[in-house]
C-alpha positions in Angstrom: -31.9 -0.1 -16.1 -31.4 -2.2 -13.0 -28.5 -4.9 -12.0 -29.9 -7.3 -9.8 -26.8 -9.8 -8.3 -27.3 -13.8 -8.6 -24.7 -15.7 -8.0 -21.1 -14.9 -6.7 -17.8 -16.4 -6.8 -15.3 -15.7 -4.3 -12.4 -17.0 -6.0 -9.8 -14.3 -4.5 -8.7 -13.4 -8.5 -5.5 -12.2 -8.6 -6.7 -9.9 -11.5 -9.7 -11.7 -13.6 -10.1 -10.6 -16.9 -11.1 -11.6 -20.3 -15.0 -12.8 -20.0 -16.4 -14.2 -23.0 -19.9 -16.1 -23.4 -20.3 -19.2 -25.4 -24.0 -19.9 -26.6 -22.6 -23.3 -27.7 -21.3 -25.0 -24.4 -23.8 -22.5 -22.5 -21.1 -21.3 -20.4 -19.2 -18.3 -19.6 -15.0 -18.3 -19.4 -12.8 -15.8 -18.0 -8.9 -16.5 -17.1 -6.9 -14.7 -14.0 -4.2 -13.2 -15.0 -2.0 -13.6 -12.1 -2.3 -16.7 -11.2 -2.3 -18.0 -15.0 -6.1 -19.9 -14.2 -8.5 -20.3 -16.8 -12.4 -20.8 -15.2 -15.5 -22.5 -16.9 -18.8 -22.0 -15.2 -21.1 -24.3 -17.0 -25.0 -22.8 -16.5 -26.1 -26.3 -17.8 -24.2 -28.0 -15.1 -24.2 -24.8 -12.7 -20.2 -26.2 -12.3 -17.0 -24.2 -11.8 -13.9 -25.5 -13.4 -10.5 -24.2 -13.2 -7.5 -24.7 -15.2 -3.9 -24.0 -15.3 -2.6 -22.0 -18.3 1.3 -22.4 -19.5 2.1 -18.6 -19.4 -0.1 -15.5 -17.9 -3.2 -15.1 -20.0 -5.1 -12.4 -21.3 -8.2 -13.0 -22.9 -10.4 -15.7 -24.7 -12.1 -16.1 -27.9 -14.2 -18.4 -29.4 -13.5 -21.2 -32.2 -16.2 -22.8 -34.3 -15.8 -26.3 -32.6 -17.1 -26.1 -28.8 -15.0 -26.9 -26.3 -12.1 -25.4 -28.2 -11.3 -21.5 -27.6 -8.5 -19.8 -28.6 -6.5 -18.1 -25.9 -4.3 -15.1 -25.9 -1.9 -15.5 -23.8 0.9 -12.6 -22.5 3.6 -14.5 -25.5 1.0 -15.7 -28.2 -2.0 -17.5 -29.4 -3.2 -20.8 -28.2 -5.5 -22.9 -28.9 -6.7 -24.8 -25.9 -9.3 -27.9 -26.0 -11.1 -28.1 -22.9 -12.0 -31.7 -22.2 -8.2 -33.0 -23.1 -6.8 -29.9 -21.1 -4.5 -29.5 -24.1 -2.7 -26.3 -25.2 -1.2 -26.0 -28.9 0.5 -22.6 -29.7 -1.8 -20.8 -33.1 0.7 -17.6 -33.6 3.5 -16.0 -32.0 1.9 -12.2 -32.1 4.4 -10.1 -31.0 7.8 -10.0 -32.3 8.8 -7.5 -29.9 8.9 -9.4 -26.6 9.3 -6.5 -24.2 5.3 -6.2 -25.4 2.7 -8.8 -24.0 -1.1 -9.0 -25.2 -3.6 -7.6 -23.3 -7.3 -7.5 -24.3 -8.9 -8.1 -27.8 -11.8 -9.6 -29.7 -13.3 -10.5 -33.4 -14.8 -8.9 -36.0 -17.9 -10.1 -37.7 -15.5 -11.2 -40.6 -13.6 -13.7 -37.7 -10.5 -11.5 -37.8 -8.8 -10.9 -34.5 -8.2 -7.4 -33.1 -5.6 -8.0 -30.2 -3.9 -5.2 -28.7 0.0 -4.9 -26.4 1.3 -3.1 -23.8 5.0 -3.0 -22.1 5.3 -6.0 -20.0 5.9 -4.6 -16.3 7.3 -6.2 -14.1 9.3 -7.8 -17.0 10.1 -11.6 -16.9 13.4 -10.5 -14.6 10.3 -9.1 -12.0 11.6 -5.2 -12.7 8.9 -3.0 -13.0 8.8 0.1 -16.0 7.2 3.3 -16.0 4.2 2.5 -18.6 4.5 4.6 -21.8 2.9 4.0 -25.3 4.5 1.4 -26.6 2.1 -1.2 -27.6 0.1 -1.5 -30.9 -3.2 -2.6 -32.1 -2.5 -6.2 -34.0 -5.1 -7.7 -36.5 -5.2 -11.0 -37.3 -7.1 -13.2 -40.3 -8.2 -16.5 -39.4 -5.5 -17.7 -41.9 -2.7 -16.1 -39.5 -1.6 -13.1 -41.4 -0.6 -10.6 -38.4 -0.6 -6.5 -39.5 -0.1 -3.8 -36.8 -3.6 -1.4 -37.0 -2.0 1.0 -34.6 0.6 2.4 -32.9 1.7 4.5 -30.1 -0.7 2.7 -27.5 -0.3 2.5 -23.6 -2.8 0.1 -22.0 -5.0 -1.2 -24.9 -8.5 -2.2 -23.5 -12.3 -2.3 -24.0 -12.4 -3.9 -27.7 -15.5 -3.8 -28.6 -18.1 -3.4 -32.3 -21.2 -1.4 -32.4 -24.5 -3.5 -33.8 -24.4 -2.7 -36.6 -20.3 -3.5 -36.9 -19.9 -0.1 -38.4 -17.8 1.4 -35.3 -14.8 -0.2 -33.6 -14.4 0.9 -29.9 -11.0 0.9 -28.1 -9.7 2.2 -24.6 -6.5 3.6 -23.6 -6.7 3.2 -19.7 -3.4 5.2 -19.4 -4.9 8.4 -21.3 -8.8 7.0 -19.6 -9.9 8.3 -23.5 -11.9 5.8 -25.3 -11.8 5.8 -29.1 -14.4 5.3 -31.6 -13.4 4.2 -35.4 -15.1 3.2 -38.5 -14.8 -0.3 -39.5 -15.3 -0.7 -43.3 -16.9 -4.5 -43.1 -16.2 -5.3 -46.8 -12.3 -5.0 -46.0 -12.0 -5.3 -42.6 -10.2 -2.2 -41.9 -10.2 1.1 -39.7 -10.3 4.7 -40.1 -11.2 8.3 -39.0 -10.2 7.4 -35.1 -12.0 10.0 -32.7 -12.1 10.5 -29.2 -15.8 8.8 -28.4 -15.7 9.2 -24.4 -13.6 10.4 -21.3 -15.3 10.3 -18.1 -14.6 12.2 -15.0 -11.5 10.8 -12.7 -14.1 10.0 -10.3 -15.2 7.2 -12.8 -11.9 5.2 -12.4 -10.1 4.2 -15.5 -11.9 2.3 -18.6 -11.1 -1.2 -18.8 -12.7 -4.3 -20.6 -16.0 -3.9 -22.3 -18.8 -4.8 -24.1 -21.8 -3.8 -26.4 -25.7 -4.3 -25.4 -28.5 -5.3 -27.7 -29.5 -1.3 -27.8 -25.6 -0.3 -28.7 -24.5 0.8 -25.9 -20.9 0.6 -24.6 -20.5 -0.9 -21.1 -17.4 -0.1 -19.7 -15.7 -1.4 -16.7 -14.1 0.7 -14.8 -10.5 0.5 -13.2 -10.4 2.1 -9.3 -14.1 3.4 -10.3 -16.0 1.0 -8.3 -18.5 0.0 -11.0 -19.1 0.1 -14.5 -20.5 2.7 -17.1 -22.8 2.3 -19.4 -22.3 4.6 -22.3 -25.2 5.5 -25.0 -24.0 5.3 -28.3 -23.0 9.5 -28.5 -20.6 8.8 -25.6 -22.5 10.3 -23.2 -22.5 8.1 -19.4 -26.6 6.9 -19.1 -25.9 4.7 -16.1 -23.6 4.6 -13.4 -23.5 1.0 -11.6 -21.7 1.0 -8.2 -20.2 -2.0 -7.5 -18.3 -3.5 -4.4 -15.4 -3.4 -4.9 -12.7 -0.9 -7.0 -10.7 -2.9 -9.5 -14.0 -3.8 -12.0 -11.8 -5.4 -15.2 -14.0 -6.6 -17.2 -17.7 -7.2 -18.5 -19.7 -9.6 -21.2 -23.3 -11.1 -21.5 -24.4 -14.2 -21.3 -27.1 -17.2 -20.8 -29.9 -18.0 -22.9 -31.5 -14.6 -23.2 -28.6 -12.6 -23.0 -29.3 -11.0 -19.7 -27.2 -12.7 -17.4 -24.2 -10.2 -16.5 -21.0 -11.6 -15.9 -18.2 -8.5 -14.3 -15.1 -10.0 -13.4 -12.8 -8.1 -10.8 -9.2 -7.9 -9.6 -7.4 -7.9 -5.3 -4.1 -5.8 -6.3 -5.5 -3.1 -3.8 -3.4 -1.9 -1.3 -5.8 -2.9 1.4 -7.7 -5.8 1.0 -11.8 -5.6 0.1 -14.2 -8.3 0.3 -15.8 -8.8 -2.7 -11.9 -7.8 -4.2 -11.2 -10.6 -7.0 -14.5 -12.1 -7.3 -16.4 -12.9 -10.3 -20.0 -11.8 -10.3 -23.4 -12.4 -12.2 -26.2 -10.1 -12.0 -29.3 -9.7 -14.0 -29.9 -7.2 -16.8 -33.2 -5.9 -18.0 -31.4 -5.7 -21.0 -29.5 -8.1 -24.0 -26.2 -8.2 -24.4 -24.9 -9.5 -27.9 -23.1 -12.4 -28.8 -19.1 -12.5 -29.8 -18.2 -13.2 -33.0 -16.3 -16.8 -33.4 -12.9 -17.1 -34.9 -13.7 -20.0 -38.5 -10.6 -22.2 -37.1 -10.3 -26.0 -35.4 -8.2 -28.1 -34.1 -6.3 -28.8 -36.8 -6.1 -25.1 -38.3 
């Protein structure tokens, strides 16, 4: 399994994060969290755009309507409409607003699985000593909100096996990431189990994804690259990376092999490729995100 690189962006990302392909506008999106941007890189165009978000985001997921995603940012859910640059708030999440919403994604039924963490620094800029506080929210398209899980530090890598019998979710803070069942007749979750922990050496696990052959690829947090990890939790591939702060991962373009690996700069000393957003190609298929069944006017 090889990653060959083929186009880089060297946008100086405060911390990008939240990659997500869209078959339907062919393009890939990813926001930077510190500097509340959200990108569009349009492969039918090759274009980059960039736009401002209202509040720090976290992630992006997919509506049926193109052009319209729904975006998680650090107070709630919005929906945004690309070509009128529009924002209109979906759900407040998280009642508990010393939280803010990290990563997520959808199930096959077009529920959303977003998870919280402590905000630090907090809106006053003080910083906290991160402990489990955040919980593992799922939401119906309908905007019923249930908490999943508890006692959750850094909630990361969200992520569904092929066959949408397993949900995957990282703790970076414990670097443990958990496997459960998903029952797809109710949408729910049991019999959580500890699916991988990789050696220090291997960073922390961040954002994720799942490839066409079921295997988890994990980026990895001061770890220089990203894991790819076979479906018994074992690490198959090791891919080294230039810089340390590798946040997130997804699959995209036509065939599914174009990698997208987004990265963060919050290193003490500065690295070159540090906050860029890179493409490579993949010898192997990704798999396609499942879409949220709202529009506009849901």
């Amino acid at each position: 399994m090889t990653l060959i690189l083929d186009k880089k962006f060297d946008l100086n990302c405060g911390l990008a994060e939240g990659c997500v392909w869209s078959a339907i506008d062919n393009a890939f999106y990813w926001v930077d969290i510190v500097k509340s941007h959200l990108y569009k890189y349009s492969l039918t165009y090759d274009s980059l755009q960039c736009f401002n978000t209202p509040e720090q985001p976290a992630n992006i997921m997919l509506t049926q309507s193109s052009g319209l995603l729904l975006v998680s940012l650090f107070d709630g859910l919005y929906l945004f409409d690309v070509s009128k640059e529009s924002w209109q708030l979906w759900l407040d999440v998280e009642p508990n607003k010393t939280l803010r919403i990290n990563d997520g994604c959808v199930d096959v039924n077009g529920n959303i699985w977003l998870g919280t963490m402590l905000m630090s620094p907090d809106k006053q800029g003080i910083e906290h000593d991160m402990g489990k506080y955040g919980r593992l929210f799922k939401i119906s398209p309908n905007k019923v909100a249930t908490i999943e899980k508890e006692v959750i530090a850094i909630f990361n890598l969200a992520t569904f096996s092929i066959d949408n019998n397993s949900f995957y979710y990282a703790d970076s803070f414990t670097n443990e990431i958990y496997a459960c069942d998903f029952d797809t007749s109710t949408s729910t979750l049991s019999n959580q189990h500890v699916f991988c922990k990789l050696d220090d050496k291997y960073g922390h696990p961040d954002g994720g994804t799942t490839d066409s052959e079921g295997f988890i690829w994990s980026a990895r947090w001061d770890g220089k690259g990203i894991a790819r990890i076979s479906p018994n939790g074992e690490l198959a591939q090791f891919y080294p990376l230039t810089t340390s702060q590798v946040t997130n991962v997804c699959f995209g373009g036509e065939d599914l092999k174009t990698v997208l690996v987004t990265t963060a700069s919050l290193t003490n000393e500065s690295e070159a490729d540090g906050g860029s957003v890179q493409l490579f190609r993949c010898d192997v298929a990704g798999s396609l995100p499942n879409i949220v069944p709202i529009s506009l006017n849901s």
